[in-house]
C-alpha positions, -999 to 999 in steps of 0.1 A, spaced: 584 -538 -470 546 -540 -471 546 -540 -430 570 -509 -433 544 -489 -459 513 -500 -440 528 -488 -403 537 -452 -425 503 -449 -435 488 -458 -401 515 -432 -383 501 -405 -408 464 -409 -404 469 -407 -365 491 -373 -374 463 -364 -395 438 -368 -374 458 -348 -337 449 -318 -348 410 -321 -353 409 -335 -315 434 -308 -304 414 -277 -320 381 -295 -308 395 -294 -273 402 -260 -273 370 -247 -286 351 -268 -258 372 -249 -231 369 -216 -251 329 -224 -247 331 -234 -215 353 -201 -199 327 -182 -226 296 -195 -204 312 -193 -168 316 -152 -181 283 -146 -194 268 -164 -160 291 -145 -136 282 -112 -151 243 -123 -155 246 -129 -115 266 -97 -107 239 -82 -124 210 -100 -105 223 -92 -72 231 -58 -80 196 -55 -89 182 -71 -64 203 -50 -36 191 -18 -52 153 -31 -49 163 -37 -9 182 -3 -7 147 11 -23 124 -10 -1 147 0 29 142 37 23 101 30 17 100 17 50 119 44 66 98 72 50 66 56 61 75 49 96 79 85 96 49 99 81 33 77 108 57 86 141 42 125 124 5 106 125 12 95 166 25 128 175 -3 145 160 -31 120 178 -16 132 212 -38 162 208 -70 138 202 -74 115 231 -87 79 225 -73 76 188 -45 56 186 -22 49 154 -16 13 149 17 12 131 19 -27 124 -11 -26 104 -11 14 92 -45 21 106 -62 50 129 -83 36 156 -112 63 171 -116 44 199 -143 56 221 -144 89 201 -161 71 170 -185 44 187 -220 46 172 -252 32 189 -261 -1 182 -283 -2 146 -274 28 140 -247 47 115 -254 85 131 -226 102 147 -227 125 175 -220 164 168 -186 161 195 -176 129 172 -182 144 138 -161 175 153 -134 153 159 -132 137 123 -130 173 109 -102 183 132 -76 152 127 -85 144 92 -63 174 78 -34 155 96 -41 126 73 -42 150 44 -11 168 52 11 141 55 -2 131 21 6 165 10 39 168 22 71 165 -3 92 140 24 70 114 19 79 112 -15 38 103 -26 38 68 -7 2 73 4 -20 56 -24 -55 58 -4 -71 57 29 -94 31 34 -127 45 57 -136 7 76 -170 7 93 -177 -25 118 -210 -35 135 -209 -56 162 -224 -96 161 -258 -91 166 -283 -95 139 -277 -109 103 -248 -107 90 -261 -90 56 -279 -68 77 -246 -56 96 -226 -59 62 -251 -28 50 -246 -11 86 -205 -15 86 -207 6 48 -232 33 61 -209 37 92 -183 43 64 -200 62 41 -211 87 74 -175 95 77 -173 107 45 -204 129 45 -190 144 78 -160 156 60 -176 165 25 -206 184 44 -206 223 34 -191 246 63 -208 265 93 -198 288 116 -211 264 148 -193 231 131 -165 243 112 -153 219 82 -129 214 55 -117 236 31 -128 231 -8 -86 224 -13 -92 200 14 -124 183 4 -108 177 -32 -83 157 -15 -107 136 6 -125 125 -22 -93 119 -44 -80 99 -15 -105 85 8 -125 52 -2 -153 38 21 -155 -2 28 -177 -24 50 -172 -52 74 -196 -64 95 -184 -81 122 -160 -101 108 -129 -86 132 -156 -83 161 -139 -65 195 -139 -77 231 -174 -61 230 -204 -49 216 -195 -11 223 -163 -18 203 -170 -36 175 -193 -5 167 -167 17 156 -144 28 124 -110 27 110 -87 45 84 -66 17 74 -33 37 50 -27 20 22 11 26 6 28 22 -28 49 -6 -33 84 4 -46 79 7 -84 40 8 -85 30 30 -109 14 57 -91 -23 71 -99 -24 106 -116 -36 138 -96 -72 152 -108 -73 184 -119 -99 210 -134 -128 229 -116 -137 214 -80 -165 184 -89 -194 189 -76 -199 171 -40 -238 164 -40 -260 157 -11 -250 131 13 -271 100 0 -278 83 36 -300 123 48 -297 145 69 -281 154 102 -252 138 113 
């Protein structure tokens, strides 16, 4: 009789106790098919975003490639420069060279700048390109002889020439930019030096310059237009003549 009472009392705490382990069972699985959800639609969401950004960088690339086929087509009327599409730079070639020690250009060469420039500037201008141009980078090089703070100061001259080519006033012997056009050169156009630190075959190359094209990344906030009156332009700082 006491077995018989003590097996009832041990059959109804196991009954007792079924349902906790059954109900704790369930909300483990529940948790479990809750989590797989939230990470499958976290991933979807991932991936969707991430194939947009490729869609977006895909597009980028195609609108740039472009703007500088436009660049190559327009060179062919300009012998000697060349557009270097892997690295989104304009070489001068032998159409830019300057003397050694010195950051003059000749009358023919500043010509030149004048005349392809506005190419630059109108595939900046242009709606297709969708404002992927962020700057243009004027790059002046000396070649390796003398110091190298010495050509460091020559290399940012060289530069700085280019720009007072294009920002000098007009004349009816050398022609020039507009005002509409200057505004944009100087909104754009930044000068750097760099010694001889990518040096050419020779010495008459490594005196030369560049405009390297540098792009907005996909997202990049871009930098707001100036407007107002046209700033005043000044006196080119490095003197007179070209």
């Amino acid at each position: 009789m006491l077995g018989s009472r003590f097996a009832r009392q041990a059959q109804g705490k196991d009954e007792a106790e079924k349902p906790f382990w059954i109900s704790f069972a369930d909300l483990m699985t529940s948790l479990m098919v809750l989590f797989l959800v939230v990470m499958s639609v976290a991933l979807l969401a991932v991936t969707q975003k991430q194939s947009e950004l490729d869609i977006a960088k895909g597009l980028r690339g195609n609108d740039i490639s472009a703007l500088l086929a436009d660049l190559d087509r327009c060179s062919v009327s300009f012998p000697g420069v060349k557009i270097h599409r892997e690295r989104n730079a304009i070489d001068f070639g032998d159409q830019a060279r300057f003397e050694s020690g010195s950051h003059r250009l000749s009358v023919d060469q500043a010509q030149l700048l004048r005349l392809f420039v506005p190419c630059v500037l109108d595939m900046a201008s242009r709606v297709p390109d969708k404002g992927w141009l962020k700057r243009v980078v004027v790059e002046g090089f000396a070649d390796s002889r003398g110091s190298y703070l010495f050509n460091l100061d020559l290399s940012l001259k060289r530069s700085q020439r280019v720009l007072c080519v294009l920002l000098e006033p007009q004349s009816a012997q050398t022609g020039g930019l507009t005002t509409e056009q200057k505004s944009s050169v100087r909104e754009l156009f930044l000068v750097g030096g760099y010694s001889f630190n990518s040096a050419k075959n020779s010495l008459e190359e490594s005196r030369r310059i560049e405009l390297r094209l540098e792009f907005y990344e996909v997202g990049e906030a871009r930098r707001p237009k100036v407007t107002g009156s046209t700033p005043d332009l000044g006196l080119c700082a490095l003197g007179g003549g070209i």
